[in-house]
N, C-alpha and C positions, 0 to 999 in steps of 0.2 A: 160619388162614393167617397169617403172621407179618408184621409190620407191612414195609411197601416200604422200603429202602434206597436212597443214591443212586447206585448199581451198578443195571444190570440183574439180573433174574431167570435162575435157573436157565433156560434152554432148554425145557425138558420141564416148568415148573411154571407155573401159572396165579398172579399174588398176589394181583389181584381176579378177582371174579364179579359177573355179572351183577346188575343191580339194585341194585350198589353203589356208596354217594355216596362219592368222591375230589376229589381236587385235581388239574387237569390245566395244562400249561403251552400257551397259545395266545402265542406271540411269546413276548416276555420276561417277561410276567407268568401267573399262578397264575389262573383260575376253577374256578369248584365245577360239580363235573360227575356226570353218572351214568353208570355204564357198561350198557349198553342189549345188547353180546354182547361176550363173551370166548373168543378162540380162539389155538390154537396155529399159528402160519404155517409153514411149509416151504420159504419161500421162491418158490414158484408164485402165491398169493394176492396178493388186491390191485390196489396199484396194480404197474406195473414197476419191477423193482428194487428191489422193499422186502426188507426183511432177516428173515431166520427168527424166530422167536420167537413170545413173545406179545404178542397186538394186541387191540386193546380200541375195540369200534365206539360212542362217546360222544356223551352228548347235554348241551352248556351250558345252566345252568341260566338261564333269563331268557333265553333266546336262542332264536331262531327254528330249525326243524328240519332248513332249507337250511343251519345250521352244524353239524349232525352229521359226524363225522369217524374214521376209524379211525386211533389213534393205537400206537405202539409202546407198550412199557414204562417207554423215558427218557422220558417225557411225563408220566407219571402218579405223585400221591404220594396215602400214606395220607390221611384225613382225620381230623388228629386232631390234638390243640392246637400240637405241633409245628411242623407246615407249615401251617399256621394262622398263626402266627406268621412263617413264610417268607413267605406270600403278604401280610401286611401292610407287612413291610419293603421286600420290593420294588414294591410300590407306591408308597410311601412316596420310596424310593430314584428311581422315573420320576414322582412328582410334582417333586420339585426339581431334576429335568433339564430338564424340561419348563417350570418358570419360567424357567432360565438361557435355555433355549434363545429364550423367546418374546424377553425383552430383546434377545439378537444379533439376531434376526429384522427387530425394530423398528428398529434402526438401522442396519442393512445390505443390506435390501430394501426394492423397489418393494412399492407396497400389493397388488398384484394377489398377490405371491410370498408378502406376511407374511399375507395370509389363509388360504393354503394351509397356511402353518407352524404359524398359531395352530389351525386347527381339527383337523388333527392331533393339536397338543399339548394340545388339551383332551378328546381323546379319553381319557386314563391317565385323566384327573380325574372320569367319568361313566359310570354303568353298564355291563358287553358290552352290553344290548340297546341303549341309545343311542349307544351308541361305533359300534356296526356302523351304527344306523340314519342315522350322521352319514357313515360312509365309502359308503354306499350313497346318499347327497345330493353327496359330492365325486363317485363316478363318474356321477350326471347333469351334474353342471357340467361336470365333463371330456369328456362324449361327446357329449353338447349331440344327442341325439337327437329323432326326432321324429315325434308321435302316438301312440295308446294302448302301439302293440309294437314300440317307436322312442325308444331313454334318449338319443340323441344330439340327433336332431333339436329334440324336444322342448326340450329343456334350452338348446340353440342359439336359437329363437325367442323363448324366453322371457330370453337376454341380448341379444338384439337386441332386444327391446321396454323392456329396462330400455332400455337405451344411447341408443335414440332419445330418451326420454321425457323428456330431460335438457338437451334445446335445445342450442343452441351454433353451431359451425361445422357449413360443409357436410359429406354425407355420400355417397359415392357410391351408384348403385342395387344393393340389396340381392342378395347371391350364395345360391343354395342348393348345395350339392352333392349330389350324388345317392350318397351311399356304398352299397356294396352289404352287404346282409345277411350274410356271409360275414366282410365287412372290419369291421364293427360286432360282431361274433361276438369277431376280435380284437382289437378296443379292450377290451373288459371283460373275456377273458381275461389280454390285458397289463396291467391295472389288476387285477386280483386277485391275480396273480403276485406283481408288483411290491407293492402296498400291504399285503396281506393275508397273503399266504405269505413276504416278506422274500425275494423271489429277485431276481436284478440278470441281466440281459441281456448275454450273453457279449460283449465287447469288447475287440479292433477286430469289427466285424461282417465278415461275406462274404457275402452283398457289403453294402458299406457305402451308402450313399446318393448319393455319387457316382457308384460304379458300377451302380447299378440306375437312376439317371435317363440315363445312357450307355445302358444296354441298353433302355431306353424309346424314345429320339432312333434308333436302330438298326431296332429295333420297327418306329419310322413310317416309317421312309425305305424300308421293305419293302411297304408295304401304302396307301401314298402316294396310289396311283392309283385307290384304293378313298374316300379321303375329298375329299368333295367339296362341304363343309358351308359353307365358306370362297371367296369370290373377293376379288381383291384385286392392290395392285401386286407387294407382294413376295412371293418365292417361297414357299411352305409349308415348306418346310425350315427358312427361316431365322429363320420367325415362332416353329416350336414350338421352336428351336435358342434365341431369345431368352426367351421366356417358361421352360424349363427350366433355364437359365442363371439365370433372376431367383428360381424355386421353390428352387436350393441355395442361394441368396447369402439367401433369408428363411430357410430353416431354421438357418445358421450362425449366425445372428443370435439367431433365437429360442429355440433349442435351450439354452442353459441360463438364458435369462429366464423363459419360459412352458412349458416342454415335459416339464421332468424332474419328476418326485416326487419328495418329499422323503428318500425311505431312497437315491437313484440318485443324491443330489449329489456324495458324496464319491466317487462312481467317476468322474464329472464331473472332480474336482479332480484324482485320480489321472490320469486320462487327459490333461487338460491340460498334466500338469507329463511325464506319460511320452512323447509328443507334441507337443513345442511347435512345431512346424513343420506342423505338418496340421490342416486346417481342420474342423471338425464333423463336414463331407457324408463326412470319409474314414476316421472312425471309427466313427459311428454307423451304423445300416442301416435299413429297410426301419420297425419296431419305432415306430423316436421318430418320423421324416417320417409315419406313418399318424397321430400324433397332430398334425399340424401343420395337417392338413386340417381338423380338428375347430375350430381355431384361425381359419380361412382366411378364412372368411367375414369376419368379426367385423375382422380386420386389413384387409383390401381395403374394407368401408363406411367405413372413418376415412380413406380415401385420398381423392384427389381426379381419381381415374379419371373417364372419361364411358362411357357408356350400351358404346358399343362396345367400347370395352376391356374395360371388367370382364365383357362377355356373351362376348369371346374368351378371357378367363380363364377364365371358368367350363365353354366347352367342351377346350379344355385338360384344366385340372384332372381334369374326369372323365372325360373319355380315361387321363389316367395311373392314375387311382382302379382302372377297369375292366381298363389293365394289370396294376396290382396284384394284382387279384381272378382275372384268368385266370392269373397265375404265382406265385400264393399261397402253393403248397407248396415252390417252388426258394427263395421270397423271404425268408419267415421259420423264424424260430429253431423247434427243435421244442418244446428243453426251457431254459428258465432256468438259470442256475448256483448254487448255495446260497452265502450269503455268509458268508465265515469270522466266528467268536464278535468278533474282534478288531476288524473292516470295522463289524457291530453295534454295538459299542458305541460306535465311532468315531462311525457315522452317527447315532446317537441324542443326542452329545452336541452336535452342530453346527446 
């Protein structure tokens, strides 16, 4: 079988088989891979929308078998001193991005952001299986999950135990939120999309997060007469009217200090400058506010709320969390957008 080009394959021709050690491209770099089955597609197989040809179901070498994958043919090169050579230059080539980039990082970011940048960027510099097993440590930090079958909570408790252990000023009483299983389903598919597969979240959203905390405030002024968890002088309208009012005015804020990944900045900056007149809540949707929650806790103990406040926050909050999880499939995106070669390299060098 004649060695791979970087052209596709005949249609009708297999260029590897089974059992055969290759070079396969995960992101922008080159690992050594085996191909485990080899088959011709017709366009029905798969996932949706994959394209005819042949696919080849691969297994990274030094990597876990939950990154097995079926890859096209642009994916895949001979193994043989040639690409061999490919796959050390472009290493090469994202080791010394990855230094420029840490330098911008350190002097243009908050520390909480240059952590997220530096371990990232030291990701090119460490084995697949430690590079994945480091992105598999950021999406506990990010989802701050919790208990054995729980990455969010988990991760959450244990920054709130660093945070307290540090003395200082006061802290108000600690928030849990109750995320639903469904809505923690999509935190870590939006965290592998975004970090793993290199997909960016179509934008302006519909609805964007203005209008889905609009369709919330609507929500309750229907069903009003059913919540009765609250007494008090002012009306229930006007309490969840303020508190929803205060949840955009945090997410505007926080949405590109804490909220975004690092491959999602420059659409950040694109959208900024395509938008200067619209505020966060009116471009982004449903996607980045479910990350804010995971945030929420942690921002509300550094306040200086009392006991009642932050306990009407937190039934709040997961009133809207539980809106979210019953209109789940109106609310989010189904599929990611692919990011052009150009957006790529843009965002890897910033």
């Amino acid at each position: 079988m004649g060695e791979k080009s970087n052209s596709n394959g005949a249609a009708g021709q297999l260029s590897f088989k089974a059992n055969e050690r290759i070079l396969c491209f995960h992101g922008p770099l080159l690992y050594e891979a085996k191909v485990v089955k080899a088959e011709l597609w017709n366009g029905n197989e798969g996932e949706a929308g994959a394209d005819p040809g042949p696919h080849y179901f691969v297994h990274y070498k030094g990597w876990k078998q939950t990154w097995d994958e079926w890859v096209d043919e642009s994916r895949a090169l001979k193994f043989n001193e040639e690409n061999l050579a490919k796959q050390k230059a472009l290493k090469q080539a994202a080791l010394q991005a990855s230094k420029k980039k840490t330098i911008i990082v350190a002097a243009k970011h908050s520390s909480a952001s240059k952590t997220e940048s530096e371990s990232e960027s030291s990701q090119q510099q460490i084995s697949p299986s430690q590079q994945h097993q480091q992105q598999q440590q950021q999406l506990l930090q990010r989802s701050r999950k919790r208990g054995r079958d729980s990455i969010v909570e988990k991760t959450r408790d244990e920054r709130d135990d660093a945070s307290s252990g540090g003395g200082g000023g006061q802290r108000s009483p600690e928030i849990k939120l109750p995320i639903p299983n469904a809505l923690k389903a999509q935190l870590v598919d939006d965290w592998e999309r975004v970090t793993k597969d290199k997909l960016l979240v179509p934008l302006p959203r519909d609805p964007t997060v203005a209008q889905m905390l609009a369709q919330y405030q609507e929500h309750r002024r229907t069903i009003k007469d059913k919540d009765k968890r609250r007494s008090g002088k002012r009306d229930d309208d006007e309490v969840v009217d303020e508190i929803v009012d205060g949840l955009r005015i945090y997410f505007d804020k926080a949405l590109g200090n804490i909220l975004l990944y690092r491959f999602e900045r420059y659409q950040y900056k694109q959208m900024r400058e395509k938008y200067p007149d619209k505020q966060a809540s009116e471009i982004y949707g449903p996607e980045h506010l479910l990350r804010l929650f995971v945030q929420l806790p942690n921002m509300v103990a550094h306040t200086s709320m009392d006991d009642d406040a932050v306990q009407l926050i937190k039934e709040n909050m997961a009133d809207i969390l539980k809106y979210m999880h019953k209109a789940s499939k109106s609310l989010f995106v189904d599929e990611y957008e692919n990011a052009s070669p150009a957006y790529v390299a843009i965002a890897k060098a910033t």
